[in-house]
C-alpha positions in Angstrom: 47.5 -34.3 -6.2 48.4 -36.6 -9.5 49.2 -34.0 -11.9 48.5 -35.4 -15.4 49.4 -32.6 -17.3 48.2 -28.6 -16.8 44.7 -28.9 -17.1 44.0 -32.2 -15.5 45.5 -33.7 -12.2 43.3 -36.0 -9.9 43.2 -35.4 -5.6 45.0 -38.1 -3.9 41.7 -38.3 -1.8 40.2 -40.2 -5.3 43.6 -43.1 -5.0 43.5 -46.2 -2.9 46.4 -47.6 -1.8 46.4 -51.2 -0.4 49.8 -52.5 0.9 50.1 -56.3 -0.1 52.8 -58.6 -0.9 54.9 -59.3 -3.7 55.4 -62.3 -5.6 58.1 -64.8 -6.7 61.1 -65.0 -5.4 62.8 -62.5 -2.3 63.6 -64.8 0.4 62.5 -64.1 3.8 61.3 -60.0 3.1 58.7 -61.0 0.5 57.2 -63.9 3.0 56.6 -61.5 5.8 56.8 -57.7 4.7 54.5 -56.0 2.5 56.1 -54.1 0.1 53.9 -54.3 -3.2 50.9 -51.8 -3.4 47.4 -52.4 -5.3 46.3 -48.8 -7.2 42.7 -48.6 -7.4 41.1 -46.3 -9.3 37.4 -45.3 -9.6 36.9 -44.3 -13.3 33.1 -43.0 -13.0 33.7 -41.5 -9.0 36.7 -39.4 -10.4 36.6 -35.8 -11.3 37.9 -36.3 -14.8 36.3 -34.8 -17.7 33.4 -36.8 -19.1 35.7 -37.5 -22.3 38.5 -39.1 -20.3 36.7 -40.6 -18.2 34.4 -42.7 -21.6 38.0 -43.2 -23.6 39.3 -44.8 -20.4 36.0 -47.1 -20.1 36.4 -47.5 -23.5 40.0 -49.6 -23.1 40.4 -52.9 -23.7 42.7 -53.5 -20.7 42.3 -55.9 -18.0 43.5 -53.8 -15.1 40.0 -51.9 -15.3 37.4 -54.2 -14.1 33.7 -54.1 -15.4 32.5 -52.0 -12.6 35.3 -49.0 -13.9 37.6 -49.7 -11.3 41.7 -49.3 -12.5 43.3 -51.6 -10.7 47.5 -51.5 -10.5 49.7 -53.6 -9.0 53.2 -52.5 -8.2 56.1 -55.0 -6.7 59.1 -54.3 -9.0 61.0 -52.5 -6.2 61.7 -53.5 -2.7 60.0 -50.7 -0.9 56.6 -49.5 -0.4 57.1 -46.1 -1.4 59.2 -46.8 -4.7 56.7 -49.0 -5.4 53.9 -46.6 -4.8 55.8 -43.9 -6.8 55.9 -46.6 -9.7 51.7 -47.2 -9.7 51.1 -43.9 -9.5 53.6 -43.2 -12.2 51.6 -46.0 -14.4 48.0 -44.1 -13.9 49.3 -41.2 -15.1 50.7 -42.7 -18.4 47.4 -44.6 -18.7 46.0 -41.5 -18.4 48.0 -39.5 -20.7 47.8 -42.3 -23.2 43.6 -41.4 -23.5 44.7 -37.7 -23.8 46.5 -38.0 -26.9 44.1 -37.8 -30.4 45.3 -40.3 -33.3 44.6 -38.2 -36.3 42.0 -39.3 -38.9 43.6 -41.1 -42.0 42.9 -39.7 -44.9 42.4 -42.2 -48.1 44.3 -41.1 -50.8 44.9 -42.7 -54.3 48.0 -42.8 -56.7 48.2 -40.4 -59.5 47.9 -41.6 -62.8 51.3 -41.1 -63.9 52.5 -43.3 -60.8 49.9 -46.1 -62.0 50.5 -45.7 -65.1 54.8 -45.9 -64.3 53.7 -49.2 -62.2 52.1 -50.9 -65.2 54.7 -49.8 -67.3 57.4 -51.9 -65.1 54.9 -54.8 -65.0 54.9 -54.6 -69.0 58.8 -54.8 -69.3 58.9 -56.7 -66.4 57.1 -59.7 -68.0 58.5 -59.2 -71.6 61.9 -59.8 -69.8 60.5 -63.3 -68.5 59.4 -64.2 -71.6 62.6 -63.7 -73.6 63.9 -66.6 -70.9 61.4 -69.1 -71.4 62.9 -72.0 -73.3 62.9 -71.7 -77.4 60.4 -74.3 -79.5 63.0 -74.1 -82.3 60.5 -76.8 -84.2 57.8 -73.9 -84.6 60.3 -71.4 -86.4 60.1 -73.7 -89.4 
């Protein structure tokens, strides 16, 4: 059982495993052992609430295929079972990731006095450029 947090864990019996091996470099244990381990996931077969189970769907991730399969892959450590621990570790952030709301922004404008400040500044601000322009001294004749 994948606890996800009090009110939502999914049964093991709704995890695949599939021992596979790992890539890149490892010498002679990564050509004939298989210690990496492919997650997979059935989004619309779990028993998750409806609303997880359409804001997972609704990710744009590549790890869940079209058909609503999460797929994992795991191959950071050197055994099966770290490695195991470590997908399963990842579904349940994915998971918890969905579970957390974003609030709804809420548009706001400036006050007038702060608008009114800000134009205030731009006033002085250009007067200030203006006084260092160079002087036409043939016009103040």
């Amino acid at each position: 059982m994948l606890k996800i947090n009090e009110n939502i864990s999914i049964p093991e019996a709704q995890i695949q495993f599939q021992a596979i091996r790992a890539q890149g470099a490892g010498g002679q244990n990564v050509n004939k052992v298989s210690t990496a381990v492919h997650l997979r996931f059935d989004i619309h077969e779990s028993s998750l609430p409806d609303r997880v189970k359409n804001d997972l769907l609704a990710l744009s991730d590549q790890r869940i295929s079209k058909t609503g399969v999460l797929v994992i892959k795991a191959q950071t450590y050197r055994s099966r079972g770290k490695n195991r621990e470590d997908a399963l570790k990842r579904l349940r952030q994915i998971v918890q990731g969905v579970l957390i709301r974003k609030k709804k922004r809420k548009k706001t404008r400036p006050k007038k006095a702060a608008v009114a400040k800000r134009l205030d500044r731009k006033t002085k601000h250009g007067k200030v450029k203006e006084l260092r322009k160079r002087m036409d001294f043939k016009s103040i004749e």
